[in-house]
C-alpha positions in Angstrom: 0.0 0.0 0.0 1.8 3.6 -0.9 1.9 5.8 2.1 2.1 9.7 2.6 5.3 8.8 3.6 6.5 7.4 0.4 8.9 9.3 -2.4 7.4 10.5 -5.8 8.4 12.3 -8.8 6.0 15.2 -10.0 7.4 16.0 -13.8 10.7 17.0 -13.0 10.7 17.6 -8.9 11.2 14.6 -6.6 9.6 14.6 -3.5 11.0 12.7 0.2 6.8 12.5 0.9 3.6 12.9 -0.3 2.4 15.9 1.5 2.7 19.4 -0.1 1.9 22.9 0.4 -1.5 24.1 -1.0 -1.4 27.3 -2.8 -3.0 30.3 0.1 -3.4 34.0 -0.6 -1.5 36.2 2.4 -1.9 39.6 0.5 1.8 40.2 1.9 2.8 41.4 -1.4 5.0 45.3 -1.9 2.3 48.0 -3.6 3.7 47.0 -7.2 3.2 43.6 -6.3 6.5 42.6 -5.6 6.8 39.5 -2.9 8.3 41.1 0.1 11.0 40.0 2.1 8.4 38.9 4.5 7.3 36.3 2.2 11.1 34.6 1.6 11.1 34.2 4.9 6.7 32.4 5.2 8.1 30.2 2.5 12.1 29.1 3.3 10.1 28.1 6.9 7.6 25.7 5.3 10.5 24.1 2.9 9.9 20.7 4.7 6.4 20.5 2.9 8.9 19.3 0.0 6.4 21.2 -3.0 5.4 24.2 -1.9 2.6 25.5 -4.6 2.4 30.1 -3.5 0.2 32.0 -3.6 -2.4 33.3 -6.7 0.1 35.2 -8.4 -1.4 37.6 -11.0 0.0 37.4 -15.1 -0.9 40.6 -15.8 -1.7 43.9 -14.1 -5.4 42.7 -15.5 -5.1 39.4 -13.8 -5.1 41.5 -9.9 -8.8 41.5 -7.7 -7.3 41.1 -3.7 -5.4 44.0 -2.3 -1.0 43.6 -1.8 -1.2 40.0 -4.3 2.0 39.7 -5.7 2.6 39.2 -9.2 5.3 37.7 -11.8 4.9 39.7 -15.1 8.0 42.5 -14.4 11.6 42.4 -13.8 11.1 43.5 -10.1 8.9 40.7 -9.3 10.8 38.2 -10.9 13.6 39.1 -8.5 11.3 39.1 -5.4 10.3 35.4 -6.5 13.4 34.6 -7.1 14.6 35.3 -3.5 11.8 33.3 -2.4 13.1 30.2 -4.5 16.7 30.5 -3.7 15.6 30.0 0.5 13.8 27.3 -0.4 16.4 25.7 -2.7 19.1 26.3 -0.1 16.9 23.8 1.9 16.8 20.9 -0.7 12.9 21.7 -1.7 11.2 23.2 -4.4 9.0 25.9 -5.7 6.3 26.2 -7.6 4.2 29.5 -8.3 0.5 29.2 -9.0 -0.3 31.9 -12.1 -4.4 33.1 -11.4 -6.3 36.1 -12.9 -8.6 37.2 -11.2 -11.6 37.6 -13.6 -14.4 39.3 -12.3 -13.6 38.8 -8.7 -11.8 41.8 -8.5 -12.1 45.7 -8.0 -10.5 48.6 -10.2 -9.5 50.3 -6.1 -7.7 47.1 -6.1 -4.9 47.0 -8.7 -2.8 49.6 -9.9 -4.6 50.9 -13.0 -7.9 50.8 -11.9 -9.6 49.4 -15.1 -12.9 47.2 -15.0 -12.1 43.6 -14.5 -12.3 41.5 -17.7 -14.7 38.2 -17.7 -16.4 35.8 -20.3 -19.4 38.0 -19.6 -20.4 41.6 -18.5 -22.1 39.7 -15.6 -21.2 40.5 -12.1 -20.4 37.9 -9.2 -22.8 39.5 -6.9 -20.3 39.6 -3.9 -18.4 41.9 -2.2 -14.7 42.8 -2.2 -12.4 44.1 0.4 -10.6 47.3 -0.9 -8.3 49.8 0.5 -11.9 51.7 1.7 -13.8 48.3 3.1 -16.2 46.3 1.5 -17.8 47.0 -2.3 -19.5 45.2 -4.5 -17.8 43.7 -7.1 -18.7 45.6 -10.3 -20.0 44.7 -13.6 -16.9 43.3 -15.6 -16.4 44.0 -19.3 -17.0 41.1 -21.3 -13.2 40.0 -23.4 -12.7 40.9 -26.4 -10.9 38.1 -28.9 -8.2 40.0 -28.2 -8.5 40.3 -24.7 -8.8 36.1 -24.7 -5.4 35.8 -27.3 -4.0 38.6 -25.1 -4.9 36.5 -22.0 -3.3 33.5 -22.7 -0.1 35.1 -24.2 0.0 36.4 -20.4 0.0 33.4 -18.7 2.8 31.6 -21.2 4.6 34.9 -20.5 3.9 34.5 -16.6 4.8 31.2 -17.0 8.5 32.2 -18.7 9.1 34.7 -16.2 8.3 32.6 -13.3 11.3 30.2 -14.4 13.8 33.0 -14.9 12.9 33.8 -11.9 13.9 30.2 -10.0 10.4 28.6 -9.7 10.7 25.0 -10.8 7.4 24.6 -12.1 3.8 26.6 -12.5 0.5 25.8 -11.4 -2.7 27.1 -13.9 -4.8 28.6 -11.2 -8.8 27.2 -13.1 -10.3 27.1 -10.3 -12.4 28.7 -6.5 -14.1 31.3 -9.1 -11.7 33.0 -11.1 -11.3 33.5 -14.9 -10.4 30.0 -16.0 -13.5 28.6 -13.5 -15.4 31.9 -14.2 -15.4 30.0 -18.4 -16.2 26.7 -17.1 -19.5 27.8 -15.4 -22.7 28.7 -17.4 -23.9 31.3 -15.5 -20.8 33.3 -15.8 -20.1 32.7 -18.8 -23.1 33.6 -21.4 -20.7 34.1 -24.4 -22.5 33.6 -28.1 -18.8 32.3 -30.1 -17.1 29.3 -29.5 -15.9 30.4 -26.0 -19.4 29.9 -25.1 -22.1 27.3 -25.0 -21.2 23.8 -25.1 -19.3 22.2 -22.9 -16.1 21.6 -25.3 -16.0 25.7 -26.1 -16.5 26.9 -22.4 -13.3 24.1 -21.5 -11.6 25.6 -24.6 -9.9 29.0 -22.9 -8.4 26.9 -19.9 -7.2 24.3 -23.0 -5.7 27.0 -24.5 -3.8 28.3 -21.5 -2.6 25.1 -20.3 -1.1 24.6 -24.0 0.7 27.6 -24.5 2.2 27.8 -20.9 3.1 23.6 -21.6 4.6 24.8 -24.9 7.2 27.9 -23.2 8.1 25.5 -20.2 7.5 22.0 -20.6 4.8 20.1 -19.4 6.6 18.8 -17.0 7.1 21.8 -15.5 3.2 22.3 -15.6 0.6 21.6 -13.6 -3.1 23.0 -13.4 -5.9 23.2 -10.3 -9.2 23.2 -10.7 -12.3 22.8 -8.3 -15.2 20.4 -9.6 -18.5 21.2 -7.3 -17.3 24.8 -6.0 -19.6 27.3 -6.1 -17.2 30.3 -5.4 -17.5 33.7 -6.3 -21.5 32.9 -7.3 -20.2 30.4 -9.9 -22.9 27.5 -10.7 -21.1 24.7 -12.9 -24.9 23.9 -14.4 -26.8 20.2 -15.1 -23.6 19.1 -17.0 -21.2 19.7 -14.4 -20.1 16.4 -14.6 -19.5 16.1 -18.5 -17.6 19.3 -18.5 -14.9 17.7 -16.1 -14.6 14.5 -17.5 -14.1 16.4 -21.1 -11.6 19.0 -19.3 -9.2 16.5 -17.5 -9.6 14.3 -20.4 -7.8 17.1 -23.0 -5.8 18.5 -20.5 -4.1 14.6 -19.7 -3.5 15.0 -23.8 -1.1 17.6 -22.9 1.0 15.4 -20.6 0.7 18.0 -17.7 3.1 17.2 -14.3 -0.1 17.2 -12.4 -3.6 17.6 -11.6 -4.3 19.4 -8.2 -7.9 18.8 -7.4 -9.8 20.8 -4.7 -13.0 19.0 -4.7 -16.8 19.8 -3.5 -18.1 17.0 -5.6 -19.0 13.4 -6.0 -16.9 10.5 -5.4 -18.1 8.8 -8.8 -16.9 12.3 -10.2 -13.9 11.6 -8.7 -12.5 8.6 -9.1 -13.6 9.3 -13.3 -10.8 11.7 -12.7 -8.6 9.6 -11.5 -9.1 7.2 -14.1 -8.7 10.0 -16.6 -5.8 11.3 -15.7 -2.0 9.5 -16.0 0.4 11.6 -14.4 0.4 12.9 -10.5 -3.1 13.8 -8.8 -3.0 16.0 -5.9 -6.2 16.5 -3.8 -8.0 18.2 -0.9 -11.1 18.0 0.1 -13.0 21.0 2.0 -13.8 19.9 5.4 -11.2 17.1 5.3 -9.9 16.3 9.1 -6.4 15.2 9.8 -7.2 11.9 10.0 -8.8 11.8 6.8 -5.3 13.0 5.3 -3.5 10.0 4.3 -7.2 8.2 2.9 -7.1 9.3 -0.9 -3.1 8.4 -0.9 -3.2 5.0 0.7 -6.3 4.0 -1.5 -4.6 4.9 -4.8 -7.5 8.0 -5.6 -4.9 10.4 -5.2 -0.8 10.2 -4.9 -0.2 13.3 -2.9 -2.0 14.9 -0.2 -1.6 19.1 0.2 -2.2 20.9 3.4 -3.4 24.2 3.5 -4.5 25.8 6.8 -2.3 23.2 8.8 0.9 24.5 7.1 0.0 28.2 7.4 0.0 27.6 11.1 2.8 25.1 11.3 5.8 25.6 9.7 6.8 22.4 10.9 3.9 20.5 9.9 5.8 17.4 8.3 7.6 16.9 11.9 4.7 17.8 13.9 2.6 14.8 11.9 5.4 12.3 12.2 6.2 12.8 15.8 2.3 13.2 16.7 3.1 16.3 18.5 -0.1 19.0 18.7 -0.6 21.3 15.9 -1.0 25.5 16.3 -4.7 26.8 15.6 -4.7 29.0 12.7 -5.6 32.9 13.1 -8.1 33.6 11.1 -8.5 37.6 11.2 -4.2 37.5 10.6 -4.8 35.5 7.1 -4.9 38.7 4.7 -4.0 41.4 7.2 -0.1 42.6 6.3 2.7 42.6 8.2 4.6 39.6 9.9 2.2 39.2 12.4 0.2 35.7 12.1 2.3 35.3 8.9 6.3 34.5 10.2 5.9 34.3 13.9 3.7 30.5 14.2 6.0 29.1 17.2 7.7 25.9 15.9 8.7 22.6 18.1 12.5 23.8 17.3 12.8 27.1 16.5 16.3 27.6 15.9 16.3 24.5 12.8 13.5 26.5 11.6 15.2 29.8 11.3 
């Protein structure tokens, strides 16, 4: 039987275990949305997690909707990731940088240009959105363009470039918990009359498209994509053929030979193990409401090969030794998660704080 505990090789990274970091937005990031200093530090102290998949990381000034997200589409950011990689390389680990536009779930007091967000659709998510004022409602986007969809995915194969000049040893295609790529897959966000629209094989076709060109700049093995069958965030609703769209999806994306699948589900367990059957090279997945004894389930049953932690490795840095030695694990702060500064960010206590530093 494997274990959580077992080696394996994601494309081009091998792994000691089969736990990982789960990508978590910290809104940590410099004004121009350059990672801060703060942030070498969050990730070089988690490096045991072996994979550790960052934050949403905007391709394009376009791509921003949180305040302080950090980006990888200039020089400046490049070299703030690149900081970020060389701590956790000095530890024996990798990292890999999770590209996600924002789509609709986003406000122009937000980013730095203050344009309307782009979608499939002029349709707004009908939530609200902290700003640098408090809470708004998220505003009508502007429906893209053809050119805004060929500019689109030029900016995640750029993203994706620039993300390896600066260290990264792989990407992760952020399609997923309501933003752009999702924001296509889901009927009622995406209303669009031309072959973006409609059908299940044209509303998959702008995450295809995506995942090809980024494959195509930086190897698939150096490519991996998330997505989130059954999630209903941002006021996304998948529709009737929910099920059909993801078993088309995955089935075209394993075409491209992608390094992995990471799948944070809210749906079936036939749905699931279709996936699993679908797809031939690494599957990551969480569940929402898993409990830590739930964690090594999907691994040892052969549904999944690798297990990420989210919340668990945002409050323990030392999570990996923590689990292996049974030792307690630190409650995570909720009001700290988005709030700045290094406060409920680079000060979880570890069981050995001086290894850790």
């Amino acid at each position: 039987m494997t274990t959580i505990w077992d080696p394996i090789t994601i494309g081009n990274i091998d792994l000691p275990q089969r736990i990982t970091m789960a990508p978590m937005t910290r809104s940590r990031a410099l004004a121009d949305g350059t990672p801060s200093p703060l942030a070498v530090e969050y990730y070089a102290q988690r490096a045991s997690l072996g994979m550790l998949i960052t934050e949403g990381t905007q391709p394009s000034a376009d791509g921003q909707g949180y305040l302080r997200t950090p980006g990888i589409y200039t020089r400046a950011h490049a070299e703030g990731w690149r900081a970020a990689a060389d701590a956790v390389h000095a530890r024996g680990r990798y990292l890999v940088i999770q590209l996600m536009h924002a789509g609709r779930m986003a406000h122009p007091d937000n980013t730095t240009h203050h344009r309307t967000p782009l979608a499939p659709s002029a349709i707004a998510p009908g939530v609200d959105m902290y700003t640098r004022t408090g809470k708004q409602p998220a505003p009508t986007p502007r429906a893209m363009s053809r050119m805004d969809i060929e500019q689109t995915v030029g900016d995640f194969a750029d993203a994706a470039w620039m993300a390896m000049q600066a260290g990264a040893d792989a990407v992760e295609i952020h399609a997923a918990n309501g933003y752009l790529l999702h924001q296509f897959l889901a009927p009622n966000a995406n209303q669009r009359s031309d072959n973006y629209g409609g059908p299940i094989e044209n509303r998959a076709r702008f995450t295809l498209q995506v995942a090809e060109a980024v494959a195509d700049v930086i190897g698939s093995e150096r490519t991996g994509i998330r997505i989130s069958p059954g999630a209903t965030l941002g006021g996304l609703d998948e529709g009737p053929d929910a099920a059909a769209l993801y078993r088309y999806l995955v089935g075209e994306l394993a075409r491209l030979d992608l390094a992995f699948l990471d799948v944070f589900s809210f749906t079936s367990e036939t749905l699931l193990h279709d996936i699993r059957a679908l797809w031939p090279n690494a599957l990551l997945l969480i569940r929402a409401g898993r409990t830590l004894d739930q964690l090594a389930t999907d691994v040892e049953s052969g549904l999944a090969d690798v297990a990420p932690v989210a919340t668990w490795a945002l409050a323990n840095p030392d999570f990996i030794e923590r689990l292996r030695t049974g030792a307690p694990l630190n409650d995570a702060d909720p009001t700290t998660f988005y709030t700045g500064g290094a406060y409920g960010y680079i000060d979880y206590p570890t069981l050995h704080p001086a290894a850790v530093a």
